[in-house]
C-alpha positions in Angstrom: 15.3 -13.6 -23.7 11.9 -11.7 -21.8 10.6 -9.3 -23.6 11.0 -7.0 -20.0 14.4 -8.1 -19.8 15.8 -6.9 -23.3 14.4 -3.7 -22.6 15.9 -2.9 -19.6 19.2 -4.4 -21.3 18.8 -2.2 -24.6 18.1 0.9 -22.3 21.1 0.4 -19.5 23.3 0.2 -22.7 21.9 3.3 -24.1 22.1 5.2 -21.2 25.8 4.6 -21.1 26.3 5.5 -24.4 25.2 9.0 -23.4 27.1 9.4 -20.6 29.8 8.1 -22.4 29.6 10.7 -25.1 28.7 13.3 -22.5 25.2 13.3 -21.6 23.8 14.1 -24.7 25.7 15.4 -27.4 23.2 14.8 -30.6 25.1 12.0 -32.4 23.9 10.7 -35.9 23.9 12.6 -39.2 23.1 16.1 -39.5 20.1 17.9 -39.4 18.6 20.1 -41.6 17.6 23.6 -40.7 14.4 23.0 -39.4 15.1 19.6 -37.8 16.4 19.9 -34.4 17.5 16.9 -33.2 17.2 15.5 -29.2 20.0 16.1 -26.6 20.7 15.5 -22.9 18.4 12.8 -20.7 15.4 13.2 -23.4 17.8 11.6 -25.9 19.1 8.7 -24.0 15.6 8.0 -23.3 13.9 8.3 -26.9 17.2 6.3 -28.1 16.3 3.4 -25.5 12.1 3.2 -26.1 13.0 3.4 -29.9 15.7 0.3 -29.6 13.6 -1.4 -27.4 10.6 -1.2 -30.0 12.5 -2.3 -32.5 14.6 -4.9 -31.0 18.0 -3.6 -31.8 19.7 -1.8 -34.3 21.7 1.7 -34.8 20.1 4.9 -34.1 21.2 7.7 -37.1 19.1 10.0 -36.4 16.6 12.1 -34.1 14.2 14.7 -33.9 12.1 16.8 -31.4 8.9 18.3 -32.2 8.5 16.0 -35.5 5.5 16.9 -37.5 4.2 13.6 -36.6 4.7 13.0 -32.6 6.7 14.9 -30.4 9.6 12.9 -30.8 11.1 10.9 -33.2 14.2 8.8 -33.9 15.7 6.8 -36.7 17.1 3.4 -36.1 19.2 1.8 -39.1 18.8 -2.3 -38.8 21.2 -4.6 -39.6 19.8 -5.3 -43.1 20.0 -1.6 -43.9 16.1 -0.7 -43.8 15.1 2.3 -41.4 12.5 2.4 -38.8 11.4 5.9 -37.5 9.9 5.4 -34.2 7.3 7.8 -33.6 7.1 8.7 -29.4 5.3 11.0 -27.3 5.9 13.4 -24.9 6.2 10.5 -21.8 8.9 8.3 -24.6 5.9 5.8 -25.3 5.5 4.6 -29.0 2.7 5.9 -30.4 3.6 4.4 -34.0 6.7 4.0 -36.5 7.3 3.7 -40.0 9.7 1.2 -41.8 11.4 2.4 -45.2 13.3 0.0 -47.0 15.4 0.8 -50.1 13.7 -1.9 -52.4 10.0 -0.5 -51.1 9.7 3.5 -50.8 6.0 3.3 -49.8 6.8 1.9 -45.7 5.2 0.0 -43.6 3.4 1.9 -40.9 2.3 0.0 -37.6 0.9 0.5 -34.7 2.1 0.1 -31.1 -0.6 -1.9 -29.7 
C-alpha cells in the first residue's frame, strides 16, 4: 500500500475513534501530575501523524507541552516496544524515540 494512502487510512480511522469516544476524551493510562495529556481535535490529530509515522500500532499515551516538542504521544507496537512520537505545534514529526524492554538506552531518529 502507498505510503500517501496508509496515511490518510490510519488518520480517517483515528478520527473516528474520537468521535466515537466523544471528540476527545484523553484515552490511555493516566497522567502524572505535571503531564497533561491532549484532548479534543488536537488529539485526534497528534494520534493520526503519530500512527502514520509509525506505521501502526496502539496509542497509550499523550502529552502537550512535553519538555521535548510541543506535543507528544506514545504508541505501543505489536511487539510490545514503545515509540514516542515527538510533534510540533502544526502535528509534523519533528523526531521520536523507541524504548524497548530488552534495550533501555532507545533509539532516537529523525524525521527526514
Amino acid at each position: 500500500m502507498k505510503r500517501k494512502t496508509r496515511i490518510i487510512i490510519v488518520a480517517a480511522a483515528a478520527a473516528l475513534a474520537a468521535s466515537a469516544i466523544g471528540g476527545g476524551v484523553a484515552l490511555g493510562g493516566p497522567a502524572s501530575d505535571d503531564e497533561t495529556p491532549i484532548t479534543g481535535p488536537a488529539r485526534a490529530r497528534a494520534e493520526a501523524a503519530a500512527l502514520a509515522w509509525t506505521g501502526g500500532g496502539r496509542v497509550t499515551g499523550t502529552e502537550a507541552g512535553d519538555e521535548e516538542s510541543y506535543y507528544e504521544v506514545e504508541v505501543t507496537m505489536p511487539d510490545g516496544s514503545q515509540v514516542d512520537v515527538q510533534l510540533d505545534e502544526a502535528f509534523a514529526v519533528v523526531g521520536s524515540e523507541t524504548d524497548r524492554s530488552d534495550d533501555e538506552s532507545g533509539d532516537e531518529s529523525d524525521p527526514a
